[in-house]
N, C-alpha and C positions, 0 to 999 in steps of 0.2 A: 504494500500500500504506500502510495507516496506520500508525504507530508505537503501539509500545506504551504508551506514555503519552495518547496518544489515546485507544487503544482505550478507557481509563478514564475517562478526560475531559473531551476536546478533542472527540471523535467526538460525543455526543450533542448538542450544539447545532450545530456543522458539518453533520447529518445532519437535523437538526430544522428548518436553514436549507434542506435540500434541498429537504424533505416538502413546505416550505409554496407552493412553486413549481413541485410537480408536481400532477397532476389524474386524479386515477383516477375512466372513466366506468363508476360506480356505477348512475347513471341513466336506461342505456340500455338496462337489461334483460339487460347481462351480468352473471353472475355472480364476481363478482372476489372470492378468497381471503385475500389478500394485505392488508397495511394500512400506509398510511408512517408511523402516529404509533405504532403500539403491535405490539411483538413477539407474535405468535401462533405455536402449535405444532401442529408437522406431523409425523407419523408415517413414521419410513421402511419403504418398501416393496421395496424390491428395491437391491440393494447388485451391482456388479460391479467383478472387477480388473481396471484396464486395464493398469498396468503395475508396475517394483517398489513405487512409492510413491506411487499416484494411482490412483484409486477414482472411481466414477460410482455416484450414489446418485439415487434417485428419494423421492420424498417425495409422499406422497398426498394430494391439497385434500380438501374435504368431500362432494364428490360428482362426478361422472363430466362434469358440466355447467356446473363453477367453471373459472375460467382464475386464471393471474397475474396479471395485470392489469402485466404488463413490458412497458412500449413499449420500442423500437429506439430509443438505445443506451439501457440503464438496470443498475442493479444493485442489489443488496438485502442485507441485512446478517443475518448468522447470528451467534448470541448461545451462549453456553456457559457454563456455571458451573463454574469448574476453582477448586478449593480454596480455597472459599469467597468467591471474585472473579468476577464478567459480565464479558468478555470478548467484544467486537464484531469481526466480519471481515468487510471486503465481499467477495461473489462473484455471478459475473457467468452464468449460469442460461442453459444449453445447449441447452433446447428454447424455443419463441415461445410467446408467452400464448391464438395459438388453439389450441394442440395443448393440450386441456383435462384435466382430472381430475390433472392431478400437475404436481411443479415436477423440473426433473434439477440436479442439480449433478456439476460435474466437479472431484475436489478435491486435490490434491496434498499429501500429510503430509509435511512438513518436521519433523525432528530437534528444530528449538529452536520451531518456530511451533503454541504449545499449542492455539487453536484448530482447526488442521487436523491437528495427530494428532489430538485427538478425535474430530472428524469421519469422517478414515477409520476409527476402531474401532467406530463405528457399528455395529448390527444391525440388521437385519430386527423392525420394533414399538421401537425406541427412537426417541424426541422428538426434534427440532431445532428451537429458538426461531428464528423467522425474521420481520422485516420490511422493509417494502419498498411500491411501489419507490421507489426514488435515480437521479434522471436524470442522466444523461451529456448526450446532445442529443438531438434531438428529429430522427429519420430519417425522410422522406416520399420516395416515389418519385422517379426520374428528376431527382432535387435536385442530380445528378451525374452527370458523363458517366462517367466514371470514378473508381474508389474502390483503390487500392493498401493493403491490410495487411498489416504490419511484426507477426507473433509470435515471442514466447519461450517455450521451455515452457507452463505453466499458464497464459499471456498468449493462449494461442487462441481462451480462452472469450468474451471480448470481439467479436473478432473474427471470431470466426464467427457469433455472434449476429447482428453486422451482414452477413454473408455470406446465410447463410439468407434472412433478412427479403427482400434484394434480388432471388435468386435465385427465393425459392418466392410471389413478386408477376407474374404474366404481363404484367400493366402496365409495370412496370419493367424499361427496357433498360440499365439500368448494368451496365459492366463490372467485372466485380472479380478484381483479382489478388491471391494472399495469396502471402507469404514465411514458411515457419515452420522457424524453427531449432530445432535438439534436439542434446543431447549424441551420443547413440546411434540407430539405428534403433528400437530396443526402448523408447523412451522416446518416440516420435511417436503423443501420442494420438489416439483418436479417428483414425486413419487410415482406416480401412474406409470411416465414414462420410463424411471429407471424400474421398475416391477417388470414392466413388460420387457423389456431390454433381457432381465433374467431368465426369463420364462422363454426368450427364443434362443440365447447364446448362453451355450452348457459353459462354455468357458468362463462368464460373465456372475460372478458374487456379489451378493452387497449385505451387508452388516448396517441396521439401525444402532442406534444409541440416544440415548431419553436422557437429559440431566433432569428433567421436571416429567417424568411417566405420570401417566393416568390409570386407573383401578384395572386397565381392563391390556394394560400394553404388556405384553411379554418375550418383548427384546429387551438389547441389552437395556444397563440403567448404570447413572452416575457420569464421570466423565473418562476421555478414554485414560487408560489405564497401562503398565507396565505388561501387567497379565492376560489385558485383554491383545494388545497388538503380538504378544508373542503366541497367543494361541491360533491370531485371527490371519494376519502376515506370514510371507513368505521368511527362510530363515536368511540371515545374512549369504551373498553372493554377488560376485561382479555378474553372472547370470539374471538376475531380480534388480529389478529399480523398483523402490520405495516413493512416493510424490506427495507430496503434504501442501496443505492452502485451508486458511479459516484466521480466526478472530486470533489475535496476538497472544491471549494469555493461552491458546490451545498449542500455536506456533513455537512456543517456548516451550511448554511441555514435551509435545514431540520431540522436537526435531534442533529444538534452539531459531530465534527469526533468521532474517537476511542480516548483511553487515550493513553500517550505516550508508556506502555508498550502491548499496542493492544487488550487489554480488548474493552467491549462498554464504559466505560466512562461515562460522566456524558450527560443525553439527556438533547439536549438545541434545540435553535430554532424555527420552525414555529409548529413541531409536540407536542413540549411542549408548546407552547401557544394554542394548540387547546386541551391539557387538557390528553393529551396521557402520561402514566407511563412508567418508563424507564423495567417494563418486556410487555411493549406491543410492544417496538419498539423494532427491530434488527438490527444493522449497520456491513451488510457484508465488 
């Protein structure tokens, strides 16, 4: 997550150092939307509520036959103008670049984080400045025998990204097991679709986790745990990548955050007490 000081002025050359070492193919006769030097605008098209305070927007490219041009992992930066200031947020884009004519965002409006309450007050024909993409790394098939993901709330998005991609490749036999914690039931997004996702790719697991359960849940409960990721994860291996993304104080449990200039940092936590290398884990 960037800081808000970033957002003003740390973010665009951090962002600019990204663009220049990613490669969007223009030349192959795909139609790519998207651009990593210069914010363009996209019109939303269809707004739904997934829960109290997270919204799933769609946003329409230029025609039916544009993609993203988002390789696995990547993310792309939504821009706002709130009282008289640009404001940058990275988000990490829940359908894949072949699923063409639109981009989704899944977005969570946070109290004090002025970019994503704007975002969810969105309508149907209002703008969103958007560019992109911003590489994470660079995912190819079967690059892993197994892939374990670590979510926190809004941290799914990352990680499903990488889920999908694996899953809807019939090449690729990686396993993936996702961990996704949530306060409530009612606050597990996108549940429908990661259910079904299970139910068609045998290779594809997901583990709930409830820190606030209700009478009648019987997944996990509490938060994730030492005992839980060692039961639940693949065991240490430069064969397995491990991928973590959620709320800070989960970030630090797992995995230890990023370092202050948004590298991975040093890995601390529960995944380094279970014996994990820092190129095994990944902190979206």
């Amino acid at each position: 997550m960037l800081s808000s000081s970033m957002r003003r002025v740390g973010a665009p050359l951090y962002m600019r150092h990204l663009a220049a070492s990613f490669s969007v193919a223009t030349g192959s006769g795909r139609k790519v939307a998207l651009s990593p030097s210069e914010f363009r605008s996209f019109k939303v098209s269809e707004v739904e509520t997934l829960t109290h305070n997270t919204k799933r927007l769609r946003l329409g490219l230029p025609s039916k036959d544009h993609e993203t041009g988002l390789d696995v992992a990547s993310f792309l930066l939504a821009q706002a103008n709130i009282n008289g200031e640009n404001l940058m947020r990275p988000y990490t884009p829940t359908n894949l670049s072949e699923e063409k004519g639109y981009l989704e965002l899944v977005v969570k409006g946070y109290p004090t984080g002025k970019v994503s309450k704007h975002i969810v007050e969105l309508n149907v024909g209002d703008s969103l400045q958007i560019k992109g993409p911003m590489p994470k790394f660079k995912y190819e098939a079967n690059m892993y025998k197994k892939v374990g993901l670590v979510a926190g709330g809004s941290g799914l998005t990352p990680c499903l990204q990488v889920a999908k991609k694996i899953c809807r490749d019939n090449s690729d036999k990686t396993e993936v097991v996702m961990i996704f914690a949530n306060q409530t039931e009612e606050d597990i997004i996108l549940r429908d679709e990661i259910d079904a996702m299970q139910r068609k790719y045998p290779q594809f697991k997901v583990h709930y986790v409830l820190s606030q359960p209700g009478p009648s849940w019987k997944g996990f409960t509490g938060h994730v745990t030492k005992d839980m990721l060692h039961k639940l994860l693949p065991r240490p291996s430069d064969d397995h990548l491990i991928g973590v993304c959620g709320p800070p104080g989960m970030m630090e449990a797992v995995s230890g955050g990023k370092a202050p200039d948004y590298t991975q940092g040093e890995l601390k936590g529960i995944l380094k007490a279970l014996g994990f290398t820092s190129k095994q884990v990944f902190k979206f």
